[in-house]
Steps between C-alpha positions, in 0.01 A plus 500: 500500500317704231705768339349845397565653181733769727705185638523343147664794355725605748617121532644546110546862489750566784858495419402525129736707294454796266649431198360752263206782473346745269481845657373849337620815648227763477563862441433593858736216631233203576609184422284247350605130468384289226567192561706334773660137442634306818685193506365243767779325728391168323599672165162594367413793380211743601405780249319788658262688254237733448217425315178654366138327575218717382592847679693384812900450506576123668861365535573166351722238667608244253756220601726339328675182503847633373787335654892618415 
């Protein structure tokens, strides 16, 4: 059975734990977020972040093999 990329990420993604983000609070109440980090229910970790490439915003997923 092939898995799609939709399949791949909720396989690791659900039941994953917010352990810490990076909001701003606008003037007019909007909340922006930052960065998001996750902990995995195998222990990794899964950082959540925005970066820049050329004009265009993309979020970065980075994983990390951090055990307690």
């Amino acid at each position: 059975m092939k898995l799609n990329l939709h399949d791949y990420f909720n396989e690791d993604l659900i039941g994953a734990e917010v352990i810490d983000f990076v909001p701003v609070i606008e003037d007019d109440g909007e909340i922006l977020l930052g960065q998001i980090n996750l902990r995995l229910e195998d222990g990794r970790m899964v950082v959540i972040a925005p970066v820049m490439r050329g004009m265009v915003p993309w979020l970065k997923l980075k994983i990390l093999n951090v055990q307690d």
